[in-house]
TORKOL-4160 file (C-alpha; in steps of 0.2 Angstrom, whole numbers, padded with zeros to 4 digits, m for minus):
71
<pt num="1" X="m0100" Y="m0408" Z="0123"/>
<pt num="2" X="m0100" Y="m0411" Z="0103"/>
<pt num="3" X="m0118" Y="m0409" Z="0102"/>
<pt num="4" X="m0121" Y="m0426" Z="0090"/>
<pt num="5" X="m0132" Y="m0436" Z="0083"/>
<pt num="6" X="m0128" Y="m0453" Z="0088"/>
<pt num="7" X="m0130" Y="m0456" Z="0067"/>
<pt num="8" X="m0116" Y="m0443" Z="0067"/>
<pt num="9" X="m0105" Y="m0450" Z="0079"/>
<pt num="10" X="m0106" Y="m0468" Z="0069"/>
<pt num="11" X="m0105" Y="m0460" Z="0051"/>
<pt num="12" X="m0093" Y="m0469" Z="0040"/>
<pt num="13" X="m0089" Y="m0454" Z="0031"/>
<pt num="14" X="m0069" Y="m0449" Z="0032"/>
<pt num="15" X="m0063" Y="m0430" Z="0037"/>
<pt num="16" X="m0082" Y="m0423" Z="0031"/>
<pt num="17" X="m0083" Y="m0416" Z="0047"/>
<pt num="18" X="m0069" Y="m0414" Z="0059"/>
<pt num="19" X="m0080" Y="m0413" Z="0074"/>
<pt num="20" X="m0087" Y="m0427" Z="0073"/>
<pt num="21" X="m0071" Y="m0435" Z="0067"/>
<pt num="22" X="m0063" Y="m0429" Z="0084"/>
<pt num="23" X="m0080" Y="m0432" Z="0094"/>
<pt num="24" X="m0076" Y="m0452" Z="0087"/>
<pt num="25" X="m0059" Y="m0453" Z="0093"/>
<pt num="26" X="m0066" Y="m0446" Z="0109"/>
<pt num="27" X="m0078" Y="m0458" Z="0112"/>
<pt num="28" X="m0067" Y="m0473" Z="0106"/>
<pt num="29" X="m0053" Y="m0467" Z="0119"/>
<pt num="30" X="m0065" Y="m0468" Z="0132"/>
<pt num="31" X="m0073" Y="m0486" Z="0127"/>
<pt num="32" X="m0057" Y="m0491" Z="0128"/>
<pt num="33" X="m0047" Y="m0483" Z="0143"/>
<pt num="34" X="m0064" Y="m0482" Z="0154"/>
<pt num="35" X="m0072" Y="m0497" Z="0147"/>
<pt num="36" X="m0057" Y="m0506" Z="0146"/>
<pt num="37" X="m0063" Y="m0513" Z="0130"/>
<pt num="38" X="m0053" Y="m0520" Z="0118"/>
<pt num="39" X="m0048" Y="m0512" Z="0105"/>
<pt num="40" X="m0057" Y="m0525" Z="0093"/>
<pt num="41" X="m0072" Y="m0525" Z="0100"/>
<pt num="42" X="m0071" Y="m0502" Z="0101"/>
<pt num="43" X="m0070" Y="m0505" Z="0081"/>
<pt num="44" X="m0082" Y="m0515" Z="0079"/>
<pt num="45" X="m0097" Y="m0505" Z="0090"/>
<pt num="46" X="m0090" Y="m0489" Z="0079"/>
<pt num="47" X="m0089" Y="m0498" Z="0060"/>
<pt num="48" X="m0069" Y="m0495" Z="0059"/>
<pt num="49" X="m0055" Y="m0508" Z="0060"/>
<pt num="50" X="m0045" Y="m0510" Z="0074"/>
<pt num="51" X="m0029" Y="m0500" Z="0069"/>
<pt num="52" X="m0039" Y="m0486" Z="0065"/>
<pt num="53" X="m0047" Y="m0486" Z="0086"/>
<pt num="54" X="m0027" Y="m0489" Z="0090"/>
<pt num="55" X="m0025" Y="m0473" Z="0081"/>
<pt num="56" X="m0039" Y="m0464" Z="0089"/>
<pt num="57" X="m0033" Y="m0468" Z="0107"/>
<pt num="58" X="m0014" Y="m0464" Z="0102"/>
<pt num="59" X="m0021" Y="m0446" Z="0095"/>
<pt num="60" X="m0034" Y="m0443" Z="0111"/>
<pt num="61" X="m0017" Y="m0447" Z="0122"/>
<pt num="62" X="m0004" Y="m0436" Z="0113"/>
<pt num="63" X="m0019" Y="m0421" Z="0114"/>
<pt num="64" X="m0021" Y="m0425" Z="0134"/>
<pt num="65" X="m0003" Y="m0417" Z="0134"/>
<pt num="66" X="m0006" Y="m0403" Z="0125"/>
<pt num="67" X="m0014" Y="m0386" Z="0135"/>
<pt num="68" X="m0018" Y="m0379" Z="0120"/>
<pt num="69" X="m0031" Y="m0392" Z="0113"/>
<pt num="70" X="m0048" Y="m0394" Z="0114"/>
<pt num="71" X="m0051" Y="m0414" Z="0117"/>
């Protein structure tokens, strides 16, 4: 759907590129939801800390809601 590079998707770079910023939070949403990973172990597999995979699910969530965007 995003069209990345897994390279991409696991970038550390911070709000470079929003599309892969949202294709991130996609992906940890579903590792964790899907997956039922946890959280911990979402962060690790993407190089972030585990409040910023909480963030990522709360945001995927709080877009779920909301017809007008594009997760």
């Amino acid at each position: 759907v995003y069209d990345l590079s897994l390279e991409a998707l696991l970038a550390a770079t911070r709000r470079r590129d929003q599309r892969a910023a949202r294709a991130r939070q996609v992906a940890i949403y579903l590792a964790h939801v899907v997956f039922r990973m946890m959280l911990a172990a979402v962060a690790r597999g993407f190089g972030r800390d585990r409040s910023t995979a909480s963030h990522a699910c709360c945001h995927i969530e709080a877009l779920r809601g909301d017809p007008s965007s594009t997760a």
